[in-house]
DSSP file (Angstrom, degrees, kcal/mol; ACC not computed):
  #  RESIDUE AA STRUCTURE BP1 BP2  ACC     N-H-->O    O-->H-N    N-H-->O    O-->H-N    TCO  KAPPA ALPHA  PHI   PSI    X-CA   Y-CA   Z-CA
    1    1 A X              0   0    0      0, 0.0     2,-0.3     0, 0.0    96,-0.0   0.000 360.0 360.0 360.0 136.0   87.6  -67.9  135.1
    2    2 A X        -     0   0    0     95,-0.1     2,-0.2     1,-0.0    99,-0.1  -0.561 360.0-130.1 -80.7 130.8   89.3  -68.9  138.7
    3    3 A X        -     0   0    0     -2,-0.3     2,-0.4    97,-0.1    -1,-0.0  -0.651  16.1-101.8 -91.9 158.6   89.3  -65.8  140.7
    4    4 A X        -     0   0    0     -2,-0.2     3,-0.1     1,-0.1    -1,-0.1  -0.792  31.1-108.0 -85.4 129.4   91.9  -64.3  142.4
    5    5 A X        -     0   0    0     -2,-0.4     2,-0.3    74,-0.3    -1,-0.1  -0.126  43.6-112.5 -45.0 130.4   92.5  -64.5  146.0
    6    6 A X    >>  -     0   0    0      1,-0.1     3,-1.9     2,-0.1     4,-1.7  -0.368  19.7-143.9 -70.0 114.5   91.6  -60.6  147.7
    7    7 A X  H >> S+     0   0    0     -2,-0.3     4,-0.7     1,-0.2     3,-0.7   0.756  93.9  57.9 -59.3 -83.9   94.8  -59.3  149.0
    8    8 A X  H 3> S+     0   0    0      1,-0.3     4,-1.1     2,-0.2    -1,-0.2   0.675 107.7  50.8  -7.5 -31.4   93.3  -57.5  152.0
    9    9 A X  H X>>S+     0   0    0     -3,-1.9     4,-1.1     1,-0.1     3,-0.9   0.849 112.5  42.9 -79.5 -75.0   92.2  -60.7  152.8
   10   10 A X  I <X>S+     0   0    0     -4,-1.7     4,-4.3    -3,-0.7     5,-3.2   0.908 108.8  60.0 -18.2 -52.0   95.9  -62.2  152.3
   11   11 A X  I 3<5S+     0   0    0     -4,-0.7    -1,-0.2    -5,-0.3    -2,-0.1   0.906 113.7  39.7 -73.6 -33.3   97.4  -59.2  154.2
   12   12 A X  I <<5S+     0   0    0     -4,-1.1    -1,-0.3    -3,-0.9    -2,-0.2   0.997 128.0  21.5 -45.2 -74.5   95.3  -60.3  157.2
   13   13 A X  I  <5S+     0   0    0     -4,-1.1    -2,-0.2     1,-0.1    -3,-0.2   0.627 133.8  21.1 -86.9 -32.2   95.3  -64.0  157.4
   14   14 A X  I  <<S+     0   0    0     -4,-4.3    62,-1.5    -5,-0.5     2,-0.3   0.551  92.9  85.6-156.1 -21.5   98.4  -65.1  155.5
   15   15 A X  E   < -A   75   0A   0     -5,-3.2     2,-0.3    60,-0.2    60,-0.2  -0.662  42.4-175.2 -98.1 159.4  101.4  -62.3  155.0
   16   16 A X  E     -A   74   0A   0     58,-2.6    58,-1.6    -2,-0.3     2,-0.4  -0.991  24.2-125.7-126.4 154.1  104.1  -61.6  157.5
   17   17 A X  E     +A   73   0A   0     -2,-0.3    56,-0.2    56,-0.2     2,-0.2  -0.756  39.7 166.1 -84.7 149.0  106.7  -58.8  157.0
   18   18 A X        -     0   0    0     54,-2.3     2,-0.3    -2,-0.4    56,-0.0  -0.811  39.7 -71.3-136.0 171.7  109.9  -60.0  157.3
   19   19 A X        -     0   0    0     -2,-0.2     2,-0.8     1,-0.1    52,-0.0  -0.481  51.5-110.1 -87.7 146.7  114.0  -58.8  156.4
   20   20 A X        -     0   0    0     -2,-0.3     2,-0.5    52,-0.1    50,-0.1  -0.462  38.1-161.0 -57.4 111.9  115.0  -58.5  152.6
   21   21 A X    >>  -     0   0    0     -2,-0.8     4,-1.6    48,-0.2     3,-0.8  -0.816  11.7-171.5 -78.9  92.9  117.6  -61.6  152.2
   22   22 A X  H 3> S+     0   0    0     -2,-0.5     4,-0.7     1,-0.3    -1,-0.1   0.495  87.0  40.2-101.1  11.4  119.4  -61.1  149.3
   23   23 A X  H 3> S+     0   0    0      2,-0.2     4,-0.7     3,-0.1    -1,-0.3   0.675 114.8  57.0-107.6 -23.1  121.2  -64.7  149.2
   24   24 A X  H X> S+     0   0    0     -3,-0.8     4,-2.1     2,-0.2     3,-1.8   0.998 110.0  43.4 -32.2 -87.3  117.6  -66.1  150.4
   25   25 A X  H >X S+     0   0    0     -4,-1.6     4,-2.4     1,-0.2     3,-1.5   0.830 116.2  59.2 -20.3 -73.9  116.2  -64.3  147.0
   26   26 A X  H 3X S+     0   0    0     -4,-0.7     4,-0.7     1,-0.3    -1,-0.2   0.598 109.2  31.4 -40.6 -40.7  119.4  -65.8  145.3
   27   27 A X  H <X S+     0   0    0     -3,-1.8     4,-0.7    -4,-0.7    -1,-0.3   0.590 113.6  59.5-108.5  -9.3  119.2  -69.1  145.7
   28   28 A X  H XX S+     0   0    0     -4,-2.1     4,-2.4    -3,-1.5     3,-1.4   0.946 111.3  45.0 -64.4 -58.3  115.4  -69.4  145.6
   29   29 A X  H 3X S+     0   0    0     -4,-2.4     4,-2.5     1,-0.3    -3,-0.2   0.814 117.9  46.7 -58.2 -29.6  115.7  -67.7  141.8
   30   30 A X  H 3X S+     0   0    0     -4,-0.7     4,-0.9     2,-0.2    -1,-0.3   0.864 114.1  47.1 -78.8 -28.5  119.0  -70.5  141.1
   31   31 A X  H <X S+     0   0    0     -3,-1.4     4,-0.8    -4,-0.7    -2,-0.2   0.806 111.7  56.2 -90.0 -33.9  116.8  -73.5  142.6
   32   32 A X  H >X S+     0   0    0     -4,-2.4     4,-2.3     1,-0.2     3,-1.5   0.997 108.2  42.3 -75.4 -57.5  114.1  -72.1  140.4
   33   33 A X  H 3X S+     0   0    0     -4,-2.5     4,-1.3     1,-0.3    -1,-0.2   0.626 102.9  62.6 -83.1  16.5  116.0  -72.3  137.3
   34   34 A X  H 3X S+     0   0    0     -4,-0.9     4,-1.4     2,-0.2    -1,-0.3   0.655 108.0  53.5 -68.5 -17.5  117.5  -75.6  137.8
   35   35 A X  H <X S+     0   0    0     -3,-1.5     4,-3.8    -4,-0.8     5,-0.3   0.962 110.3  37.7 -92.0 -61.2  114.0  -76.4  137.7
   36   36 A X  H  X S+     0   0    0     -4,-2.3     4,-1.4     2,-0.2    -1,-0.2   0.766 109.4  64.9 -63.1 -16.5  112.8  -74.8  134.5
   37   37 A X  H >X S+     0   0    0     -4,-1.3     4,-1.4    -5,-0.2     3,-0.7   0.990 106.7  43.5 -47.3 -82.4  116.2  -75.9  133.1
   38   38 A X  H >X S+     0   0    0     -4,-1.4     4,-1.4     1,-0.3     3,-0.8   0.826 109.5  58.4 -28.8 -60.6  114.7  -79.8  133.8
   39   39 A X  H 3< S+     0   0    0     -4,-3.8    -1,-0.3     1,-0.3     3,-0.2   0.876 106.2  50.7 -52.5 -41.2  111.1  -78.9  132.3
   40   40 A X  H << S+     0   0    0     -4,-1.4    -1,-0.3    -3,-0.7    -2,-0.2   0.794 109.6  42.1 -78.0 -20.2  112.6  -78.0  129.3
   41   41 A X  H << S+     0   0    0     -4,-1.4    -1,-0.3    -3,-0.8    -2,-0.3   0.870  84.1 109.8 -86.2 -25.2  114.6  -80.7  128.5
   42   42 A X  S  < S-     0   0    0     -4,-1.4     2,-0.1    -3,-0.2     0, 0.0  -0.325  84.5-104.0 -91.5 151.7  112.1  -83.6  129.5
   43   43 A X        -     0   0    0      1,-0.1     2,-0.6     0, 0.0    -1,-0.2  -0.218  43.9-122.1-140.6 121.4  110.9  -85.2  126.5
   44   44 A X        +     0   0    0     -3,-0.1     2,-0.2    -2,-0.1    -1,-0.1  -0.886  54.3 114.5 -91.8 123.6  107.1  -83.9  125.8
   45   45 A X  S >> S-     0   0    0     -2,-0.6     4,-1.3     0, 0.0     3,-0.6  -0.978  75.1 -68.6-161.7-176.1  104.5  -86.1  125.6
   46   46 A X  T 34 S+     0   0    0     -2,-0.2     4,-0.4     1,-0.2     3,-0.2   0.862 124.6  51.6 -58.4 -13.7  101.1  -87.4  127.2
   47   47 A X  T 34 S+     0   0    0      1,-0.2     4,-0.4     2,-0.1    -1,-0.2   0.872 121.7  20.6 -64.7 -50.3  102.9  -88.7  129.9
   48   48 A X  T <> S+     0   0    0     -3,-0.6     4,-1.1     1,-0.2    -1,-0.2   0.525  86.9  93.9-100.7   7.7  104.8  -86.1  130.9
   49   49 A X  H  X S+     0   0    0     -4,-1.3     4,-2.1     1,-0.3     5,-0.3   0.761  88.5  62.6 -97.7  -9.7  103.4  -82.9  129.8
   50   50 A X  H  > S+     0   0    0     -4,-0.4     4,-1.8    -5,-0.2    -1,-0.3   0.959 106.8  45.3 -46.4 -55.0  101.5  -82.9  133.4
   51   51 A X  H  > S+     0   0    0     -4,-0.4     4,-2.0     2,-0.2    -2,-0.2   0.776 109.5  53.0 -43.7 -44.7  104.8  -82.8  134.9
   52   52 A X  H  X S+     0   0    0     -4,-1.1     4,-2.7     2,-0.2     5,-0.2   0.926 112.8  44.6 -75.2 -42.3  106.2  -80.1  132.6
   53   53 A X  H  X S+     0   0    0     -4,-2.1     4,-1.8     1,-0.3    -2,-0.2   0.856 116.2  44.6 -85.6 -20.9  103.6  -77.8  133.3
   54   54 A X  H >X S+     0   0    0     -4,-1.8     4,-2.1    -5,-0.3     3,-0.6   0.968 110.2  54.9 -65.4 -42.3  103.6  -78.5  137.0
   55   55 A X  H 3X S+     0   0    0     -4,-2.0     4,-9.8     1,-0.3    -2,-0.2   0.917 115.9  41.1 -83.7 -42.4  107.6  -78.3  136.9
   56   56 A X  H 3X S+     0   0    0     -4,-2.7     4,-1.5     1,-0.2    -1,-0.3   0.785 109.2  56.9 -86.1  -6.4  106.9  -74.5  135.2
   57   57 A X  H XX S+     0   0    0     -4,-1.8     4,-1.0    -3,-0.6     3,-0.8   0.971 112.9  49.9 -56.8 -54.4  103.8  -73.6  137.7
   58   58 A X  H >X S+     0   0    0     -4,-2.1     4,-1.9     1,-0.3     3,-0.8   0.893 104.6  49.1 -64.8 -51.3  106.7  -74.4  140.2
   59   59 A X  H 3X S+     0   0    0     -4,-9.8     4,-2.6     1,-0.3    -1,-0.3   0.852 116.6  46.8 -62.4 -26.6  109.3  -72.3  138.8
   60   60 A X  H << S+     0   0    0     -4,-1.5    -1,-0.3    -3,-0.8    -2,-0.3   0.660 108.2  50.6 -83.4  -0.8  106.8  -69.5  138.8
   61   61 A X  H XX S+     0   0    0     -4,-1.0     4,-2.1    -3,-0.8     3,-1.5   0.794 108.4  56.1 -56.9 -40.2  105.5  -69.9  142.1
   62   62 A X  H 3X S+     0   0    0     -4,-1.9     4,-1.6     1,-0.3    -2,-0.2   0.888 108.6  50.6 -69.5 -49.3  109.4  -69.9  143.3
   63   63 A X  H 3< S+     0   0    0     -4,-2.6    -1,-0.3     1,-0.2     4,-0.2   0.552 110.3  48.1 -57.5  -8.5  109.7  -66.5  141.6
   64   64 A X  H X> S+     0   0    0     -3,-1.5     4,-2.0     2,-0.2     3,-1.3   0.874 102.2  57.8 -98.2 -37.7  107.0  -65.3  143.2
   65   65 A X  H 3X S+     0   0    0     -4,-2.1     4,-1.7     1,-0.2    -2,-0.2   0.890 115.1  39.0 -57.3 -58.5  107.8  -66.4  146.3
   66   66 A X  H 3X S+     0   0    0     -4,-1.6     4,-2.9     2,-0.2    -1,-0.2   0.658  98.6  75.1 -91.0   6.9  111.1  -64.3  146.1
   67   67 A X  H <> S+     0   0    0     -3,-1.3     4,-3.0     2,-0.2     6,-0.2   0.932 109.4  37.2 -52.0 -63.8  109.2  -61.4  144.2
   68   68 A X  H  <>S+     0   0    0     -4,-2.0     5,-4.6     2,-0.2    -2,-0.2   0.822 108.3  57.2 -53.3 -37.6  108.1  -61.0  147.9
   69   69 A X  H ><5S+     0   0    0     -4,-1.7     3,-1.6     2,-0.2    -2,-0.2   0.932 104.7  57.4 -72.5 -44.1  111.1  -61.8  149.7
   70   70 A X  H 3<5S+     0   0    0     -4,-2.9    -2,-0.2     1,-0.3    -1,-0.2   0.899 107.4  53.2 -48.9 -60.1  112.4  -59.1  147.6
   71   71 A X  T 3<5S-     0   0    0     -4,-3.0    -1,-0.3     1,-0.1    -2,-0.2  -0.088 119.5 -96.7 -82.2  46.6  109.8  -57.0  149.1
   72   72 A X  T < 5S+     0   0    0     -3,-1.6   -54,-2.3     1,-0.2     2,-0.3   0.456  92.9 115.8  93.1  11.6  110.0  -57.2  152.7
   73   73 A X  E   < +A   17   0A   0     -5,-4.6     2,-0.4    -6,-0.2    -1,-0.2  -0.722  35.8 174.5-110.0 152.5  107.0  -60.1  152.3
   74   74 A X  E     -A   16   0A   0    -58,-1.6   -58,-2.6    -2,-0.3     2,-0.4  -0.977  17.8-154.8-126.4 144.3  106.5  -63.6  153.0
   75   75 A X  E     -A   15   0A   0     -2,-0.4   -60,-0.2   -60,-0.2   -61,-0.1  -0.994  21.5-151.2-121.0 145.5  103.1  -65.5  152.6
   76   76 A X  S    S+     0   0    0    -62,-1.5     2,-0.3    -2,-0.4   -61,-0.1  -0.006  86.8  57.6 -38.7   2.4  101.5  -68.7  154.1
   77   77 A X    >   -     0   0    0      1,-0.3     3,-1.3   -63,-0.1     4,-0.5  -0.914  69.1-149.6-164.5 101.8   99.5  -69.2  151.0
   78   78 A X  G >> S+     0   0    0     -2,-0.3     3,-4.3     1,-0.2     2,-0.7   0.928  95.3  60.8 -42.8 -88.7  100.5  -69.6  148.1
   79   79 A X  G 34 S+     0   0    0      1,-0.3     4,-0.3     2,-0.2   -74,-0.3   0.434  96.5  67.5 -47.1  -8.0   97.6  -68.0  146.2
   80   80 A X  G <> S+     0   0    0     -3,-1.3     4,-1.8    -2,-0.7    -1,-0.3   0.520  92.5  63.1 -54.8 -19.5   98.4  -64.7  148.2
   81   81 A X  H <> S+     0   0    0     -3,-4.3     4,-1.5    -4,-0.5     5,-0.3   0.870 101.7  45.8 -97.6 -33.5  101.6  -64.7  146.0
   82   82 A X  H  < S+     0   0    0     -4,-0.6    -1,-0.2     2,-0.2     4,-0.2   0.664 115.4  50.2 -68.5 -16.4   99.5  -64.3  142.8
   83   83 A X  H  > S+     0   0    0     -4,-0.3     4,-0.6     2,-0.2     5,-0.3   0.962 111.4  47.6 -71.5 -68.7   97.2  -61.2  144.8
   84   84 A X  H >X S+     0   0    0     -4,-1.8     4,-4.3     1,-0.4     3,-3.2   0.890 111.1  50.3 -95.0 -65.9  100.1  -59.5  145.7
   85   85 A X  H 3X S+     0   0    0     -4,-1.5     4,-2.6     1,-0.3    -1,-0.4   0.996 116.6  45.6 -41.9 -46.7  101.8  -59.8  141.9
   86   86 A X  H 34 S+     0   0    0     -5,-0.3    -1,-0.3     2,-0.2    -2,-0.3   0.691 111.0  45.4 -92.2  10.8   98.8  -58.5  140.5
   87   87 A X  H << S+     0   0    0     -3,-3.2     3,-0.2    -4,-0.6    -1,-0.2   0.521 118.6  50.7 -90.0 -23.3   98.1  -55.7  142.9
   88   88 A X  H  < S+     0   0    0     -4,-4.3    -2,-0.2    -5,-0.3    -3,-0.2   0.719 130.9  14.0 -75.0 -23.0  101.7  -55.0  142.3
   89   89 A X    ><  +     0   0    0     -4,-2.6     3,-4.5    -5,-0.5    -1,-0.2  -0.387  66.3 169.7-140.7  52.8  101.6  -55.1  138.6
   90   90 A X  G >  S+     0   0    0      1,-0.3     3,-0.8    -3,-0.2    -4,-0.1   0.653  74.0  76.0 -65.1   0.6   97.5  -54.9  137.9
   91   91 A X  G 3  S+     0   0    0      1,-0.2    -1,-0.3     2,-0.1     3,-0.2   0.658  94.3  54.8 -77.8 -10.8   99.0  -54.3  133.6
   92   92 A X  G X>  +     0   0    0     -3,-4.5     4,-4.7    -7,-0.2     3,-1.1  -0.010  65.0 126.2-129.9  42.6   99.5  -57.8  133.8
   93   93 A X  H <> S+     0   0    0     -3,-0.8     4,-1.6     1,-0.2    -1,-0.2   0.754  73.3  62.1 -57.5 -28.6   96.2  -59.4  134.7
   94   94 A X  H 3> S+     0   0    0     -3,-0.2     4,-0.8     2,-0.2    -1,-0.2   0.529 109.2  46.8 -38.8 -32.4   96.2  -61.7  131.8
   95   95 A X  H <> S+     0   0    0     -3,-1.1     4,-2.8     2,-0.2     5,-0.2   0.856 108.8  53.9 -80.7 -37.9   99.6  -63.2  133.5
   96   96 A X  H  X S+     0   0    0     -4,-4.7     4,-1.5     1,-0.3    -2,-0.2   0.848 109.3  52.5 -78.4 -28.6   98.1  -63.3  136.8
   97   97 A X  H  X S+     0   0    0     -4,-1.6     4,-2.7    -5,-0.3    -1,-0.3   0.928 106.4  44.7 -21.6 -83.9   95.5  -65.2  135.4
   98   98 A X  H  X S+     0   0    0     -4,-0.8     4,-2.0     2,-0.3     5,-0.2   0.961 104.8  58.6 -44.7 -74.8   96.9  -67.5  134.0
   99   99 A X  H >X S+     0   0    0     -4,-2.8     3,-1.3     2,-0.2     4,-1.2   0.874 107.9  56.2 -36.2 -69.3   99.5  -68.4  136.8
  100  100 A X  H >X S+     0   0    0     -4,-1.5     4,-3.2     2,-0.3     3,-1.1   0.887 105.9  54.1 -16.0 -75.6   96.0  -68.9  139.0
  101  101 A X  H 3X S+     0   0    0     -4,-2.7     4,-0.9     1,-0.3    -1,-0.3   0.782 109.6  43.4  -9.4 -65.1   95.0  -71.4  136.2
  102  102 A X  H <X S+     0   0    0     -4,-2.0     4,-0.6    -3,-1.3    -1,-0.3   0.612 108.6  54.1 -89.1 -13.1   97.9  -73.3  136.5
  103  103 A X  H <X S+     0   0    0     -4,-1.2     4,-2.6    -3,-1.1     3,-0.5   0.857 106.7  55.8 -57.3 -58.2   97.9  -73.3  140.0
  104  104 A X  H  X S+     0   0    0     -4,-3.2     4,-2.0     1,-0.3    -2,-0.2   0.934 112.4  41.7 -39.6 -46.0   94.4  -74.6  139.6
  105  105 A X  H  X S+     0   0    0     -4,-0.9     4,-1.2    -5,-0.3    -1,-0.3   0.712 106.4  61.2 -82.1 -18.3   95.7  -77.7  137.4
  106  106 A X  H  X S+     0   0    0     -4,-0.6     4,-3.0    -3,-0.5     5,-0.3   0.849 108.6  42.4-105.3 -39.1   98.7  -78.3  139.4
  107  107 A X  H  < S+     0   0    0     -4,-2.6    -2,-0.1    -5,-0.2    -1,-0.1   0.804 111.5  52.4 -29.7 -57.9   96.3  -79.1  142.5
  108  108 A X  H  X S+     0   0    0     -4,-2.0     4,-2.8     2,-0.2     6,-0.7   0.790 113.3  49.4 -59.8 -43.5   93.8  -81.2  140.4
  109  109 A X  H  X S+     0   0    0     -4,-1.2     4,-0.8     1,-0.3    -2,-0.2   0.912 121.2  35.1 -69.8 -61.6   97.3  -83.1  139.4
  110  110 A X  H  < S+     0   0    0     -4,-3.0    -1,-0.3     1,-0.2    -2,-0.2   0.455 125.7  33.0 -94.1   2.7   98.3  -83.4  143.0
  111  111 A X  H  4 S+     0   0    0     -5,-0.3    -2,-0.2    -3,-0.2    -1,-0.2   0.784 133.5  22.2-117.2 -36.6   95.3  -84.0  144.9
  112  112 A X  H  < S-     0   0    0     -4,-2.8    -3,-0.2     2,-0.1    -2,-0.2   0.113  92.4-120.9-118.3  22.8   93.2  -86.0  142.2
  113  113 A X     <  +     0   0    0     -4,-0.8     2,-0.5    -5,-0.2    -4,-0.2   0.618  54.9 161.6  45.8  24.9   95.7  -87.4  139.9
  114  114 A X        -     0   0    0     -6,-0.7    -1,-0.2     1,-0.1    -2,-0.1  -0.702  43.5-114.7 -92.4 132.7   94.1  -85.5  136.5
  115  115 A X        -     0   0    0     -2,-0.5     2,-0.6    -7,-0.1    -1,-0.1   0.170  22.2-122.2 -22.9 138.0   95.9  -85.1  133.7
  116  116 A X        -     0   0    0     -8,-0.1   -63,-0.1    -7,-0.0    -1,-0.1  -0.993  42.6-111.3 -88.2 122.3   96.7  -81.3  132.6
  117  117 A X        -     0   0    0     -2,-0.6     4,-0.3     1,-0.1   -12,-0.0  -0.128  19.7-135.5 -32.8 116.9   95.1  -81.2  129.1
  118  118 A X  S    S+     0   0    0      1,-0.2     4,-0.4     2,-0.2    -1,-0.1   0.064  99.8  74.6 -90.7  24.9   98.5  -81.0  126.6
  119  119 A X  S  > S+     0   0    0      3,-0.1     4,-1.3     2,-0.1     5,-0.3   0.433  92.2  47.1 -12.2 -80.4   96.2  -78.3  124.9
  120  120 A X  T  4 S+     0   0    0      2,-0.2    -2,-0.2     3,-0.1    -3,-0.1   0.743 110.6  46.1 -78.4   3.8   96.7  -76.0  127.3
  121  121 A X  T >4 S+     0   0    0     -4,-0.3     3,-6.1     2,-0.1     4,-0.4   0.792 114.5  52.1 -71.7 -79.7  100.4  -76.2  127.7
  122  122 A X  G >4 S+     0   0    0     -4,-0.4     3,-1.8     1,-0.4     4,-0.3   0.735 114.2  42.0 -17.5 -76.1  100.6  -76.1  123.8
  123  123 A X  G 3< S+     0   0    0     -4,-1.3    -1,-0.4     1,-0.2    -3,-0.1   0.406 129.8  29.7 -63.3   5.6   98.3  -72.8  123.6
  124  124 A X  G <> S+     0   0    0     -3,-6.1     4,-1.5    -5,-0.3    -1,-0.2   0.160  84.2 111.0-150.3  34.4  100.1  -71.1  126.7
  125  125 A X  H <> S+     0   0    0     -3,-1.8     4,-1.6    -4,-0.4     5,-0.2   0.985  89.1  37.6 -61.9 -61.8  104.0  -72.6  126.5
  126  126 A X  H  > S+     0   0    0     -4,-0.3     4,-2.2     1,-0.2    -1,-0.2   0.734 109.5  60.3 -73.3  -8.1  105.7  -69.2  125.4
  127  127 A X  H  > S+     0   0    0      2,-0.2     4,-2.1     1,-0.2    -1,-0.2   0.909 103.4  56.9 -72.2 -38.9  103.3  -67.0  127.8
  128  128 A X  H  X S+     0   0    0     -4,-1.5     4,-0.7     1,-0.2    -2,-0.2   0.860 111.8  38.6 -72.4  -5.5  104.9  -69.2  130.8
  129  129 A X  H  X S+     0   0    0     -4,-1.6     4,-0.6     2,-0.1     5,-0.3   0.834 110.3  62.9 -96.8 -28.6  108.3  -68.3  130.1
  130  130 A X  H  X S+     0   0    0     -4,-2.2     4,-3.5    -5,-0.2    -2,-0.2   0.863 103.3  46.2  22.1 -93.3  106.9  -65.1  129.4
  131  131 A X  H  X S+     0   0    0     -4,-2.1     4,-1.4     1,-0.4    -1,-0.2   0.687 112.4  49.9 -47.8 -53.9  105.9  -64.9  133.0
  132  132 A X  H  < S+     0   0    0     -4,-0.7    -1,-0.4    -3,-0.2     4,-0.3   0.298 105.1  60.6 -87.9   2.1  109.4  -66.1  134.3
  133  133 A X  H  X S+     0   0    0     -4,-0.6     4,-2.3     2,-0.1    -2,-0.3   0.682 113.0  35.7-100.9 -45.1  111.1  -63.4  132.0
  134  134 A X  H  X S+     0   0    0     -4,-3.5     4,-3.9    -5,-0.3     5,-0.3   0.887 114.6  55.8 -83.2  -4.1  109.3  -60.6  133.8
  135  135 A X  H  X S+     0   0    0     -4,-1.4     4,-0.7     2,-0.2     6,-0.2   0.920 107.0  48.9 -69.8 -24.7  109.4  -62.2  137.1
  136  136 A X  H  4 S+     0   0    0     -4,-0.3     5,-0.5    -3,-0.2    -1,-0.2   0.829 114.8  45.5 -90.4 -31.3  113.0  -62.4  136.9
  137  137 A X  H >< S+     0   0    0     -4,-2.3     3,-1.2     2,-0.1    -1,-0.2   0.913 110.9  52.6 -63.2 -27.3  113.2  -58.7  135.9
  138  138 A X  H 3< S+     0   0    0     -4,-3.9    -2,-0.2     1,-0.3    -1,-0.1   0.644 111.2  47.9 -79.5 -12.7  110.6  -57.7  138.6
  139  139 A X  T 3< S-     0   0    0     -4,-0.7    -1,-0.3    -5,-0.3    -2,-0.1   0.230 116.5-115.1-113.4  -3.5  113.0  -59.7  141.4
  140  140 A X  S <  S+     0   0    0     -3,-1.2     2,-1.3     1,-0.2    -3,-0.1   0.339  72.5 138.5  96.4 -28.3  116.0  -57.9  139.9
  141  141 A X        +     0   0    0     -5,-0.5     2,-0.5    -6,-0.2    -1,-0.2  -0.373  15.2 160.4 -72.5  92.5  117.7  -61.4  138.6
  142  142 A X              0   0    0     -2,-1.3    -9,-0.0     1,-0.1    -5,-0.0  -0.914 360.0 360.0-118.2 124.9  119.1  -61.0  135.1
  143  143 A X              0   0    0     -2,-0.5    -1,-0.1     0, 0.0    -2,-0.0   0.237 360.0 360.0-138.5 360.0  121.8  -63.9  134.3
């Protein structure tokens, strides 16, 4: 299992407080679902399903990102933005998991050009909208 980064450690090195934006928030969460909007339509197959799962890593990175902005946070590190959801919400360690996972694949994707295994989309498609249905409650955004 990929461990999750220590927040303490984050809260040192990597968060800054900053002011709540709420048109910031607003147009991160609309750029985010233009995004998952895309993933869903693109045509699944071996070709693409790297892409799809990257496209939905992104949209939940983007929610997390304004998960923070929502709270008074910004980070330097993406993997701070999965501590901080799961210190905020430690009932959903299975999500926060996961999201870590896919962070993990989306790395291998972009740093060493491997495949994400269309297995693990398959077995964990409806947990990542899941994931974006409570982020979007957690961030306030219901459309």
């Amino acid at each position: 299992m990929i461990d999750i980064m220590n927040w303490g450690y984050c809260e040192r090195k990597f968060i800054k407080k900053v002011e709540v934006d709420e048109e910031r928030i607003k147009s991160i969460v609309e750029k985010a679902m233009q995004r998952l909007d895309r993933a869903k339509k693109t045509q699944i197959n071996p070709n693409t399903i790297s892409f799809i799962v990257e496209d939905y890593y992104e949209v939940i990175k983007e929610l997390l990102v304004a998960y923070l902005l929502k709270n008074g946070l910004r980070s330097k590190n993406y993997q701070c933005l999965i501590s901080y959801f799961y210190k905020e919400n430690p009932n959903y360690e299975k999500e926060a998991y996961l999201i870590s996972q896919m962070s993990f694949f989306r790395n291998r994707l972009s740093y060493y050009g491997e495949d994400i295994p269309m297995e693990f989309y398959e077995k964990n498609k409806k947990e990542f909208q899941s994931i974006i249905d409570l982020l979007k409650k957690l961030i306030g955004y219901i459309k």
